[in-house]
C-alpha positions in Angstrom: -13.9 6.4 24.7 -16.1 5.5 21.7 -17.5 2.4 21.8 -17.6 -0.1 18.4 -20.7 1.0 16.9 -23.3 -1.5 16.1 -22.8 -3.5 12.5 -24.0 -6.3 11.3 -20.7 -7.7 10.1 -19.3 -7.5 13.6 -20.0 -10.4 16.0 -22.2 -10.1 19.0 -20.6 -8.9 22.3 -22.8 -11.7 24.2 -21.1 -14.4 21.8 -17.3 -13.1 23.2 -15.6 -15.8 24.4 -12.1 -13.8 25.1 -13.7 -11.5 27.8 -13.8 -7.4 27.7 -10.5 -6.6 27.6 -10.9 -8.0 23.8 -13.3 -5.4 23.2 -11.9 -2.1 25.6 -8.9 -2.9 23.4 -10.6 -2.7 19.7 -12.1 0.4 21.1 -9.2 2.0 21.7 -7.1 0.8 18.6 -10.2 1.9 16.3 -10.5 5.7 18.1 -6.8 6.5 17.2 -6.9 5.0 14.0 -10.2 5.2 12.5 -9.5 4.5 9.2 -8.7 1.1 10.5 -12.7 -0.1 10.5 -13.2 -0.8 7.1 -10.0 -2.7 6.5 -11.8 -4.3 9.9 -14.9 -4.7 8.6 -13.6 -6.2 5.2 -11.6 -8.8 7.2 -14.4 -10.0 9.3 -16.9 -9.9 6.2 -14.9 -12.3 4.5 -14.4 -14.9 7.1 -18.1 -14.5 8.1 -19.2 -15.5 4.3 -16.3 -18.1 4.9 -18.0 -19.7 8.0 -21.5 -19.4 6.4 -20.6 -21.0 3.3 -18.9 -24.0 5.3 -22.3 -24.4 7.0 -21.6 -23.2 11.0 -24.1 -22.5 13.0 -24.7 -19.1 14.0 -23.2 -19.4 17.6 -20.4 -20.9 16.4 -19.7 -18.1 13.3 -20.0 -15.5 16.8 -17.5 -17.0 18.7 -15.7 -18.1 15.9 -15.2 -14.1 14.8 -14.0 -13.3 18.3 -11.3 -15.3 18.4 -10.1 -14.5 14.9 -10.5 -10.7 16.4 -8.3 -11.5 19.4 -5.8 -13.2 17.2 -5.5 -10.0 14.6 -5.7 -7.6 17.8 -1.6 -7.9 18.4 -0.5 -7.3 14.9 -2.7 -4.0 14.3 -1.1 -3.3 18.1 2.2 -3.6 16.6 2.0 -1.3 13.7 3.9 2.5 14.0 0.5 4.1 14.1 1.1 6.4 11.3 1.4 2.7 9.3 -2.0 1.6 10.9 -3.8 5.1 10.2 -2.7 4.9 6.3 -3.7 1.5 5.9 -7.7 2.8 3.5 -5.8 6.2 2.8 -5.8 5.0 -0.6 -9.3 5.3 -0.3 -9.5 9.2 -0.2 -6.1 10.1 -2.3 -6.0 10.4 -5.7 -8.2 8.3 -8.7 -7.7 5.2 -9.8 -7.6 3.0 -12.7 -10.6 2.8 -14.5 -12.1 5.8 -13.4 -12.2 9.6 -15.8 -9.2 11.4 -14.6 -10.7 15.5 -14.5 -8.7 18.0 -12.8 -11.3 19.1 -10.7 -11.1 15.7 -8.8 -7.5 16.3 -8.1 -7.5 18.8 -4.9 -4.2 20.0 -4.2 -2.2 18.1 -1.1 -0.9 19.0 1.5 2.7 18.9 1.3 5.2 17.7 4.1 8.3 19.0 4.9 11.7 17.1 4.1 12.0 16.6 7.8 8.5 15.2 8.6 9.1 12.9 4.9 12.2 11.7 6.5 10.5 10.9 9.6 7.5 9.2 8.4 9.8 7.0 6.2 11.6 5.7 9.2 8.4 5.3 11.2 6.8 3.4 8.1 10.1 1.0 7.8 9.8 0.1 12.0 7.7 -2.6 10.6 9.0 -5.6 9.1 5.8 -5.9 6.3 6.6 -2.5 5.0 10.1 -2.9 5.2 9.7 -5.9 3.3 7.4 -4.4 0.4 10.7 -1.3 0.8 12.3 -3.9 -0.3 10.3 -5.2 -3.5 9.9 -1.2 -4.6 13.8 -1.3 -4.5 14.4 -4.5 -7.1 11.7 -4.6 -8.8 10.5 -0.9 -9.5 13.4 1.0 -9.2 15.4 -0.9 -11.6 12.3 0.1 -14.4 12.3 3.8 -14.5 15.9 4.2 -14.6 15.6 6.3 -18.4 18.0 8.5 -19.5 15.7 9.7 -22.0 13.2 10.5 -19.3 15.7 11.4 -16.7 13.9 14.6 -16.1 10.6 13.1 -14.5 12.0 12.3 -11.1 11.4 9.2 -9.0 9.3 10.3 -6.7 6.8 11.8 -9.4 6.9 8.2 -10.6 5.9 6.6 -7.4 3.3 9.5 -7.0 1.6 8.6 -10.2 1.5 4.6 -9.3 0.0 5.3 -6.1 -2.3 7.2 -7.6 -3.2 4.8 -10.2 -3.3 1.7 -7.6 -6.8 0.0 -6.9 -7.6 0.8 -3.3 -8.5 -1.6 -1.2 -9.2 -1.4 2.4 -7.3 -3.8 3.9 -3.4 -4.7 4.5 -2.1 -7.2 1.9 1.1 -7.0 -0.1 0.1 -5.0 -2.9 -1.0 -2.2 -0.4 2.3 -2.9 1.5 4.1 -1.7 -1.4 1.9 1.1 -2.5 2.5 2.6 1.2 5.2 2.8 1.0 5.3 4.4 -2.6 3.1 6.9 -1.0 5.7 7.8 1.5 8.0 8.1 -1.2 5.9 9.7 -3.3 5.5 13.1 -0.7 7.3 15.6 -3.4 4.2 14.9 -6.0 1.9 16.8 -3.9 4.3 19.9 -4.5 2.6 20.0 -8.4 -0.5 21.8 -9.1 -3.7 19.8 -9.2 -4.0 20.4 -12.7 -0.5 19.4 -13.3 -0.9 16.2 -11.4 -4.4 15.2 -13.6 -3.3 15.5 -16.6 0.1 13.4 -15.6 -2.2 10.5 -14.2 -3.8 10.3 -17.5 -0.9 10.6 -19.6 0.2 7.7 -17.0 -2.6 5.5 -17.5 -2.6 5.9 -21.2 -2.3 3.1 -23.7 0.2 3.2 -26.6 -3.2 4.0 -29.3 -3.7 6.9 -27.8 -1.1 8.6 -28.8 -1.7 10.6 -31.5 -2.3 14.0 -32.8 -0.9 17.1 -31.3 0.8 16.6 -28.3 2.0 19.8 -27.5 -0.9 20.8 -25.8 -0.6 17.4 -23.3 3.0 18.2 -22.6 2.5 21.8 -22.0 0.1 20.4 -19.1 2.0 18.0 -17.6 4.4 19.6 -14.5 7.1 22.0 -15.8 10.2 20.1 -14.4 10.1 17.4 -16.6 10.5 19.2 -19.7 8.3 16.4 -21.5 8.7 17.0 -25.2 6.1 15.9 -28.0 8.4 13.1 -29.2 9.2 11.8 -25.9 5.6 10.7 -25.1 5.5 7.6 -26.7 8.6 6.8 -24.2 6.8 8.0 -21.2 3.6 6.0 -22.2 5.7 2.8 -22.4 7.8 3.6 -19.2 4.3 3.6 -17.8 3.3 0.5 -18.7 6.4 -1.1 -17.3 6.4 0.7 -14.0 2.8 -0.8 -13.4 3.8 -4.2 -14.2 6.6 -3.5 -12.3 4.6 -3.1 -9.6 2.6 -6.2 -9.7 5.7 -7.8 -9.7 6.5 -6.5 -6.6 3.6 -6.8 -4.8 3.6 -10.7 -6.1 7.4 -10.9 -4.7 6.6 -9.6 -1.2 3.9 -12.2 -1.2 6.9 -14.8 -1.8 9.1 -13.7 0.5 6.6 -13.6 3.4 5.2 -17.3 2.3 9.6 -18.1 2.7 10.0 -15.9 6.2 9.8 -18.7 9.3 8.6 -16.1 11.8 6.0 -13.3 10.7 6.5 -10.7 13.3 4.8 -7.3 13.5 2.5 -6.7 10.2 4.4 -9.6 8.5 1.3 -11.8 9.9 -1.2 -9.5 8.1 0.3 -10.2 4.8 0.1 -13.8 5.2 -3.2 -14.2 3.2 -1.9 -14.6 -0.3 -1.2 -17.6 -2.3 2.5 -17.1 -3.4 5.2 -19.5 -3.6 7.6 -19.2 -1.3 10.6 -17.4 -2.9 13.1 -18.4 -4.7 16.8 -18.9 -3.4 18.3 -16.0 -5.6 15.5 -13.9 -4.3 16.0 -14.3 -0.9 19.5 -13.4 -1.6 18.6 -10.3 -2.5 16.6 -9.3 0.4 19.6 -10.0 2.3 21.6 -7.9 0.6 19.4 -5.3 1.1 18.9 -6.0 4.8 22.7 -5.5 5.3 22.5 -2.0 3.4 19.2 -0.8 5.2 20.1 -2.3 9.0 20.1 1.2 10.1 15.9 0.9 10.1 14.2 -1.4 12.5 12.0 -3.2 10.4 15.0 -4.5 8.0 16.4 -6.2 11.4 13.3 -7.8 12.3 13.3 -9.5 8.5 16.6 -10.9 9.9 15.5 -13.0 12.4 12.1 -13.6 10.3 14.2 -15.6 7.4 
């Protein structure tokens, strides 16, 4: 087994007041899901700056880290590993926001069959935190790109090109919650060529000014199943816009509805970090609703007993 490789951000072993089995455990958690570390790492950077800035002696910031590490050890335990293994994928997908969108970044993806989509869906929503941000993807974006005049682009191109335009950050918090599981959604986007998919993301992530000129030449680059016309850009440019506010709404809603739940089982406790209000009455209303429809997965009956 691999041990945990020297870093500075990680506390010294000699400082461990939780014993070995702390550490045997971390080793093996990391080796099957190795994009775990830098969520990890980002975790324990934080609350070492934290302890530093509060003035706490070295010794103390050592064993101080240990026991945070032995608290966080369960929940990462409890996620479906597939859940746990996506966690930075974000990190190697598509670009983000911000940066130029050529389509020589885009490399095509590998694309998975309807039975392994199917699968990792229901793995996925095991968890409570990610059938929680299911949830928030189901009232709050869903209800946005229902367009008749843009019924042609399907869903799941739509959740393709938010994940793709998502910040990634390595670490678990609602807003990745929910763009997880728009990733799992999202598995028929890979099907489109890389060019196809580039010059959708930009289209995606472009403002209303930049609409102009000849668009022929844009739609006859975007994926041939939507049937994009010239004069339905301006639609699909403002359909963006509210899909990605959208999703900051419901990424700021799963942070409510974890700050209402009593009990934060499984990968609920990772989301706890936020500052949200708890949520409303109405709201938590609706996640009930929802938990009746979707009692079939596991991770909707744990939210059951969480509220």
């Amino acid at each position: 087994m691999r041990r945990l490789p020297p870093d500075s951000l990680w506390p010294e072993p000699s400082a461990n007041p939780c014993g070995s089995e702390v550490v045997h455990r971390w080793e093996a958690l990391l080796s099957r899901s190795p994009r775990l570390r830098p969520c990890i790492d980002g975790l324990i950077g934080r609350h070492r700056l934290r302890l530093q800035q509060e003035g706490a002696a070295r010794t103390e910031v050592e064993q101080t880290l240990w026991l945070e590490l032995s608290r966080w050890l369960p929940d990462f335990e409890a996620l479906p590993e597939f859940a746990a293994s996506a966690i930075a994928v974000t990190l190697e997908d598509e670009p983000v926001a911000g940066r130029d969108v050529e389509a020589e970044e885009l490399a095509p993806l590998p694309r998975a069959s309807p039975e392994r989509a199917v699968d990792e869906l229901e793995t996925l929503l095991s968890d409570p935190a990610f059938a929680l941000a299911f949830h928030c993807v189901d009232v709050r974006l869903r209800p946005q790109l229902a367009s008749a005049e843009l019924a042609r682009v399907p869903e799941a191109d739509w959740f393709g090109l938010l994940h793709a335009g998502a910040r990634p950050q390595p670490v678990l918090d609602a807003r990745v919650a929910v763009t997880l599981v728009l990733r799992v959604l999202s598995l028929d986007w890979a099907g489109h060529p890389a060019k196809s998919r580039s010059a959708a993301l930009r289209l995606f992530l472009a403002r209303p000014e930049d609409v102009r000129g000849d668009l022929a030449p844009v739609c006859s680059a975007l994926p041939g199943p939507w049937g994009l016309t010239p004069d339905q850009v301006p639609a699909f440019v403002s359909t963006a816009h509210e899909a990605r506010a959208a999703l900051d709404d419901a990424a700021r809603l799963c942070g409510r509805l974890v700050a209402a739940a009593r009990k934060r089982p499984g990968g609920l406790a990772l989301l706890a970090a936020g500052s949200e209000p708890p949520a409303e009455a109405d709201e938590l209303a609706a996640l009930f609703r929802n938990i009746r429809k979707y009692e079939q997965m596991g991770g909707f009956r744990q939210l059951l007993s969480a509220f």
